[in-house]
N, C-alpha and C positions, 0 to 999 in steps of 0.2 A: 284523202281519197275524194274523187269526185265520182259520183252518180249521174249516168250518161243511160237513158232511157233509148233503145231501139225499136222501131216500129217495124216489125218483119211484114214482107210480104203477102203473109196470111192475114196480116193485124193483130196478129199477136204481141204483146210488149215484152222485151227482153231488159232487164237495169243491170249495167254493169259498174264497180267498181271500181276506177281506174286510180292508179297512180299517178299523184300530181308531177307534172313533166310528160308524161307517157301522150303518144300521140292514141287518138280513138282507135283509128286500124288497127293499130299493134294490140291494145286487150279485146276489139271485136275477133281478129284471127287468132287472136291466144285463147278466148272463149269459143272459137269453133261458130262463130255466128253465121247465118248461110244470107251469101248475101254481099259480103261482102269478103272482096279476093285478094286483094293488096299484094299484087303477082309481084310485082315491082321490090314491095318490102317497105315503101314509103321513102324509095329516091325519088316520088315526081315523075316519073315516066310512063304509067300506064292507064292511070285514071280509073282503075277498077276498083275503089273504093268510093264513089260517090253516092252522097247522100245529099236527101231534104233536110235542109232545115227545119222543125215542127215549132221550135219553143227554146229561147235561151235561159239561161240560167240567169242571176243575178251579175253575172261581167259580159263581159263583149267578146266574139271571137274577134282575132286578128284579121285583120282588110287581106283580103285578094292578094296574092302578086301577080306579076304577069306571068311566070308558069304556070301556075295555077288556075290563072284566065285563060289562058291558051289550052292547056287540057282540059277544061271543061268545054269548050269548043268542041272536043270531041268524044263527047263521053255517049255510049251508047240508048241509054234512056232519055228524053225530053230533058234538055236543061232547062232549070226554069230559076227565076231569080233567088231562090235558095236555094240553090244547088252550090256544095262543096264537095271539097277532097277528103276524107276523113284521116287521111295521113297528115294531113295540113293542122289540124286541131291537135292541139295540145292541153289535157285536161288543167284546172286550175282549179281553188277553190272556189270562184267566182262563177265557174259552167256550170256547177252543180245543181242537176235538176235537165240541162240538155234533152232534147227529146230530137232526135233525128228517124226519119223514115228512110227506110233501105228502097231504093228503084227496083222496078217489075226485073230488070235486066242489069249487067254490068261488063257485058259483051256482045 
């Protein structure tokens, strides 16, 4: 399991428990986290699951691809140079400890 810390809206912290493999979006929407929508379901198409970076774990996430640079081009809150896909992150043991912030908006 990796422990992926959410930074809600309010400022509130949320830790979620993910299963190694499992992408972020999928346990943030399987926990009901508001915030983030992953309309799409994590085919890459919609961008409504973006998040800050705050804090990596002890591994690296994996580099950008160009779909995923490309929808962040369009993402409704301020991209800024942490800015990801949370469908794109797949937990590991190595993210454990992740802290990501949820955007004001995600439409």
């Amino acid at each position: 399991m990796t422990d992926v810390t959410f930074i809600l809206r309010d400022g509130s912290r949320r830790t979620l428990d993910i299963p190694e493999g499992s992408s972020v979006m999928q346990a943030a929407v399987m926990e009901n986290l508001k915030g983030i929508d992953g309309e799409c379901g994590g085919c890459l198409s919609c961008a409504t699951c973006h998040v800050y970076i705050e804090a990596i774990g002890a591994g690296e996430l994996p580099p950008i691809d160009e779909e995923e640079n490309a929808l962040l081009d369009g993402v409704a809150a301020e991209r800024r140079p942490e800015s990801r896909l949370s469908c794109q992150i797949l937990a590991t043991p190595g993210l454990s400890g992740l802290v990501l912030r949820v955007p004001e908006r995600q439409m």
